[in-house]
C-alpha positions in Angstrom: -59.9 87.8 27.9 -56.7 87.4 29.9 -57.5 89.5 32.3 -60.7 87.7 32.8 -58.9 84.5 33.0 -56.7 86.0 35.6 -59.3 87.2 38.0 -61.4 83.8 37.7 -58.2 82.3 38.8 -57.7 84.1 41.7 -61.2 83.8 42.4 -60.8 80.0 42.5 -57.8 80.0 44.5 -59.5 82.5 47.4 -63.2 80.4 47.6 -60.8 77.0 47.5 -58.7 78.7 50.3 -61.9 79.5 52.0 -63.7 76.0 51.7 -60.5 74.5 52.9 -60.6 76.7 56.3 -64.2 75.8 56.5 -63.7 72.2 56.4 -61.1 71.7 58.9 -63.1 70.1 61.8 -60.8 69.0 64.3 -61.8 66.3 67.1 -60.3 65.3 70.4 -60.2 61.8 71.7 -61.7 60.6 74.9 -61.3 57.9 77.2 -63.7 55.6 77.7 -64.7 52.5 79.5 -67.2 50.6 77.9 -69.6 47.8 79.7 -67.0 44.9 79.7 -64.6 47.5 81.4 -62.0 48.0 78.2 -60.8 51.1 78.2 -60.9 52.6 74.8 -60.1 56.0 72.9 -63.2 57.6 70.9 -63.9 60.1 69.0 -67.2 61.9 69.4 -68.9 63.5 66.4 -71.9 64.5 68.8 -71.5 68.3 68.0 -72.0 68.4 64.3 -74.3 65.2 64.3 -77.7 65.7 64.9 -80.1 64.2 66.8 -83.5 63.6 66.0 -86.4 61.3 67.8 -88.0 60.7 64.3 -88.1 57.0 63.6 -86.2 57.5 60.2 -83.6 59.9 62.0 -82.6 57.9 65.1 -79.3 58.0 66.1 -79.3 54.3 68.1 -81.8 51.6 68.6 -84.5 50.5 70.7 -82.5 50.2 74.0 -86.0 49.4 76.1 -85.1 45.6 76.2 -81.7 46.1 77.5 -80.5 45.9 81.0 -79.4 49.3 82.2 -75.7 48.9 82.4 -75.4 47.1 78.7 -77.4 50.5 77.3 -74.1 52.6 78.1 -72.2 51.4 74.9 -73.6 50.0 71.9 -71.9 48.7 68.6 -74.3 50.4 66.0 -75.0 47.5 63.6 -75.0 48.8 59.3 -78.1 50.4 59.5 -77.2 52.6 62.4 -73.7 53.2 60.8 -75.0 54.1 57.6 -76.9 57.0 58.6 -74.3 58.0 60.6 -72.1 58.0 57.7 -74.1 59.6 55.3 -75.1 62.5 57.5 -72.0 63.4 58.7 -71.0 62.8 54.8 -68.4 60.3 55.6 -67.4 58.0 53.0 -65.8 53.9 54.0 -63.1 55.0 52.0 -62.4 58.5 54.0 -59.9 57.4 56.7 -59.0 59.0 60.7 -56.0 61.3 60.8 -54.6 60.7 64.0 -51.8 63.1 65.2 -50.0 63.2 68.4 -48.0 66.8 68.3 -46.1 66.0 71.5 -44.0 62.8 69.2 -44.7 64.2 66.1 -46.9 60.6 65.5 -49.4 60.7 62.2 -51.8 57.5 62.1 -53.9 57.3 59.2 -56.5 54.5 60.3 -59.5 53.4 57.2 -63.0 54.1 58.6 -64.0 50.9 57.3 -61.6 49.2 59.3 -63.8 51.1 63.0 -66.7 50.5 64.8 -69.2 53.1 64.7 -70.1 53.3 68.4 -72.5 55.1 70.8 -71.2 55.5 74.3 -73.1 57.5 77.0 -71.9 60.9 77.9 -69.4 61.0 80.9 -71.6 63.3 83.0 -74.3 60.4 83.1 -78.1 60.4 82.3 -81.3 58.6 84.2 -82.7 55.4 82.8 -84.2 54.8 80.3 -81.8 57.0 78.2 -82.6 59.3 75.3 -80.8 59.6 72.2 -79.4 63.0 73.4 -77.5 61.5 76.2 -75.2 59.1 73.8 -72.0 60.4 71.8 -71.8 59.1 68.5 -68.6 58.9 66.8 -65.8 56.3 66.3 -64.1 53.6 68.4 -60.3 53.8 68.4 -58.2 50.5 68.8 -55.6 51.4 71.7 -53.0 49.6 69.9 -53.2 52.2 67.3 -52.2 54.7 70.0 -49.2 52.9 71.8 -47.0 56.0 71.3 -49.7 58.3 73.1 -50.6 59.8 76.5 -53.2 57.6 78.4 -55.9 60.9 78.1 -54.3 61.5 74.7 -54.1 65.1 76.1 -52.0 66.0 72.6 -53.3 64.2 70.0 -56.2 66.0 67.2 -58.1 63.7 65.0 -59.2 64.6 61.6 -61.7 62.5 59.3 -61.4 63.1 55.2 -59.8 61.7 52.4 -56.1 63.8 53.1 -54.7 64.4 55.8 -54.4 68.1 56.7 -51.4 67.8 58.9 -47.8 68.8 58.9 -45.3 66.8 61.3 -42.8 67.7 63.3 -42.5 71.5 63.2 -44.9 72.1 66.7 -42.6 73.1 69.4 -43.3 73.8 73.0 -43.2 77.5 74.2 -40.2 77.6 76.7 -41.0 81.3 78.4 -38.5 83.7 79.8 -39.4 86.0 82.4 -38.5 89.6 81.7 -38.9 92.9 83.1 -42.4 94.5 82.5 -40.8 97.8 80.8 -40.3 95.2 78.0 -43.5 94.5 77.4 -45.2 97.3 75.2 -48.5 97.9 76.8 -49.0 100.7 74.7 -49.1 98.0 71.6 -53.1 96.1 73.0 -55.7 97.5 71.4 -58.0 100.7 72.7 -60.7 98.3 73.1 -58.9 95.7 75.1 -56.9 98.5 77.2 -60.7 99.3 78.4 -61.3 95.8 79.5 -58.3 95.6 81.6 -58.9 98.6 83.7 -62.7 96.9 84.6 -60.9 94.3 86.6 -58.8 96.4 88.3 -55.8 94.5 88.2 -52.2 94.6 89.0 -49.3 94.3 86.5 -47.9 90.8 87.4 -44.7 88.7 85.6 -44.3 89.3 81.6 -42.3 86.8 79.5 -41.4 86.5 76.3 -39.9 83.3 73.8 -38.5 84.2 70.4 -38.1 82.4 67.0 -35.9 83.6 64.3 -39.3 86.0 62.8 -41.1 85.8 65.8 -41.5 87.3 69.3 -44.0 86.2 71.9 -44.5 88.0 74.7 -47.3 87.7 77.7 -47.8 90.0 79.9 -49.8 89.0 83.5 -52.3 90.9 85.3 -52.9 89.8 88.9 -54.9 90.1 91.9 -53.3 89.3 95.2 -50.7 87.1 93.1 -53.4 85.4 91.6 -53.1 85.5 87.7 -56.6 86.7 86.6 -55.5 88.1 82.9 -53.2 87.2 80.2 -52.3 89.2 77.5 -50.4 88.4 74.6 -48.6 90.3 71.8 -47.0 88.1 68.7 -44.7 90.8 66.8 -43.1 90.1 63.3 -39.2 90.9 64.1 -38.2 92.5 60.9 -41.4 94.9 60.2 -42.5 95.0 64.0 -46.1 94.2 62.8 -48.4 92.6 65.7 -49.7 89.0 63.7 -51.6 88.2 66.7 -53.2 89.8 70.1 -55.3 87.6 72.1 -56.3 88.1 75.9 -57.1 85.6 78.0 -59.6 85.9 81.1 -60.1 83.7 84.1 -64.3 83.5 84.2 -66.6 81.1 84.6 -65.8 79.3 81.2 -62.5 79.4 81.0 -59.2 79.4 83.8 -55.8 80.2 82.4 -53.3 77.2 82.0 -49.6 77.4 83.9 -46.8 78.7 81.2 -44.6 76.2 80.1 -40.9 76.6 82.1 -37.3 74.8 81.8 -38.3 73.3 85.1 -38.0 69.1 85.2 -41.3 67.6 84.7 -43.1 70.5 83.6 -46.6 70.7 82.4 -46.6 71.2 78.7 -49.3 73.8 77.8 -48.2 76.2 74.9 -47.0 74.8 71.6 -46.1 77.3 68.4 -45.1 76.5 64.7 -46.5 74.7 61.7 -49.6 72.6 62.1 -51.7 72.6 58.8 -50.5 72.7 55.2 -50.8 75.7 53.5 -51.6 77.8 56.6 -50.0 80.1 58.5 -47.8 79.3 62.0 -50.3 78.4 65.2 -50.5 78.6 68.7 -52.5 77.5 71.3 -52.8 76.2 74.6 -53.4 79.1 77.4 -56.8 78.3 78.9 -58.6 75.3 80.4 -61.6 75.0 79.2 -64.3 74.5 81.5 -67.7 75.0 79.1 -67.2 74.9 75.6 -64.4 73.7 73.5 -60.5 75.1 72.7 -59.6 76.7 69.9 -55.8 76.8 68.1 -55.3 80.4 66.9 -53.2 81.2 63.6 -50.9 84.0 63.7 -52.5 85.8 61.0 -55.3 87.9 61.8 -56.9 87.4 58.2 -57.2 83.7 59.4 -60.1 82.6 61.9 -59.5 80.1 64.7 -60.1 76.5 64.3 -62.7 75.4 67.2 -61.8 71.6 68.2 -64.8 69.9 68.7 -65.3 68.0 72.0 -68.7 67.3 73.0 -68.3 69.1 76.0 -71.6 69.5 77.4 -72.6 70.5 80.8 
């Protein structure tokens, strides 16, 4: 019977682990100017909310009666909010998780205390509009975010009843060049290795930043000095194991960002260390995104990436 006990246990402990990794959806926040030309922050839920034209399913209401301009954002009154709140199984006493990584800056704000808001999509639509051209999600008081970057460029929102959060322990990724010889090609995988020699590159710059377990290292492949590949190795110091490969390719979707340097003034891209409780060490930050949304990587191959949800839609 112990042994039983043992193994159901464990077996808790892995589908709870799971669960948890399943249900941390991540949101960005967005500027936006709404139709008496206050800027605001919001959070759009438009990717896991869905839209439907059915009368019982709407999203928003009639907007026929409404001049064109006052259309673009709408305070959605309790019905509207309700359903928005039950299908995205969001309770009044959940709360937003706010957290600015750059100041180390957690704000917990009660969803009861936001408007539920529908603001049209920053690429635009034609009058009248549809249901599909709004993102739905939360308006966020700027006084809430005084400590913040105007585009809140490094801030991540989470909605739940805990916040999944740890503070303080992201750091930026200062890089050092190094010389190539350093940086162990023969370490990528086969299957990567075969995708590199398709573009026909050169072997550019390769850096590397360490931590007291940890080396990073990135090595570029260019064409005429422009970077058109990343590649980059995270080893485990004392048992040399690889916790992470990723590479990173400019196409259509995707550009990579500059490296973070010692330089003045720098862009901040690449951030490392502790994010989440109870998961492994992350990093992320190495691509502009131009479809699609970014992703933070853990550096344990056992652990999937987390997928920030953006409403990016082109």
């Amino acid at each position: 019977m112990k042994i039983v006990l043992y193994f159901t246990i464990f077996f808790l402990i892995i589908l709870s682990n799971t669960l948890c990794s399943q249900n941390l959806i991540l949101y960005d926040l967005e500027l936006f100017e709404n139709n008496t030309k206050d800027s605001i922050a919001f959070i759009s839920l438009s990717d896991n909310y869905i839209l439907s034209e059915h009368p019982d399913s709407l999203a928003i209401p009639n907007i026929e009666e409404k001049e064109e301009k006052d259309a673009q954002y709408l305070k959605l009154d309790s019905l509207y909010r309700k359903r928005f709140l039950s299908k995205m199984n969001i309770s009044e006493t959940d709360s937003v998780f706010i957290y600015d990584y750059s100041t180390s800056i957690l704000i917990p704000i009660p969803i009861n205390n936001l408007n539920v808001v529908a603001c049209l999509n920053i690429y635009g639509a034609e009058w009248p509009y549809k249901q599909s051209d709004f993102m739905i999600g939360f308006e966020i008081n700027r006084n809430f975010l005084k400590n913040s970057d105007k585009y809140f460029v490094n801030s991540l929102a989470y909605i739940g009843k805990k916040s999944p959060f740890v503070t303080g322990q992201l750091k930026p990724i200062i890089w050092k060049k190094i010389e190539t010889k350093n940086f162990p090609l023969n370490r990528i995988s086969p299957e990567e290795t075969s995708k590199l020699q398709k573009y026909q590159c050169e072997i550019g710059n390769a850096y590397a930043y360490n931590t007291d377990s940890l080396q990073y290292l990135i090595q570029e492949f260019v064409i005429k000095n422009d970077v058109l590949v990343r590649c980059l190795l995270v080893i485990r110091i004392n048992t040399a194991k690889i916790v992470c490969e990723r590479i990173y390719y400019d196409h259509e979707s995707a550009s990579p960002a500059p490296l973070n340097s010692n330089e003045p003034y720098s862009e901040i891209n690449q951030w490392t260390g502790k994010l989440f409780k109870n998961k492994p060490i992350v990093i992320f930050g190495f691509e502009y995104i131009s479809f699609g949304c970014p992703e933070i990587t853990f550096l344990d191959p056992l652990e999937k990436d987390v997928y920030i949800s953006c409403d990016n839609r082109h």
